[in-house]
C-alpha angles and dihedrals in degrees: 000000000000148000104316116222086223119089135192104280103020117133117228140167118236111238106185131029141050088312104051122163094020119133112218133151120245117253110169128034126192107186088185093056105033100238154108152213115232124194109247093005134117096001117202133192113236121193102223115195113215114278136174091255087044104038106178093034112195131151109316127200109230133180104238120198118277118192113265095237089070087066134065118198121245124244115229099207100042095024087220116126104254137193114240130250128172127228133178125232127225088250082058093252119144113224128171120239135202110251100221110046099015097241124154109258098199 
């Protein structure tokens, strides 16, 4: 465990599993189990019972946590998926910055 380089609302590129290759936008991050929840990625069917707030119930498609060393995070100036490195500002501010062109990540 540890502070993970991946943030709510990043965008990243999955880079291992079933669902190799897809984009998505995390949703979701859980820094005690080292993982996350990415928009459009590992699907999973879920069997609803009906409920007031469903209430026809039925079998849902839900986005179910993957670990966060099976995504890369995806750079917004070069658009490649980076590894992340920190670096401190001269205001004393800690930002994150893409690996491969030195952009800012933030």
């Amino acid at each position: 465990m540890g502070k993970l380089k991946i943030r709510k609302g990043d965008t990243v590129q999955v880079i291992a599993g079933k669902d190799v290759g897809k984009k998505g936008k995390v949703l979701k991050v859980e820094p005690a189990k080292n993982r996350i929840v990415v928009e459009g990625v590992n699907r999973v069917k879920k069997h609803q019972k009906p409920t007031r707030a469903l209430p026809q119930g039925g079998i849902l498609q839900i986005e179910s946590p993957i670990h966060v060393s099976n995504v890369m995070l995806l750079c917004n100036k070069c658009n490649k998926p980076t590894r992340i490195g920190r670096k401190v500002l001269e205001s004393g501010e800690k930002v994150r910055v893409c690996k491969k062109c030195g952009e800012i990540v933030d």
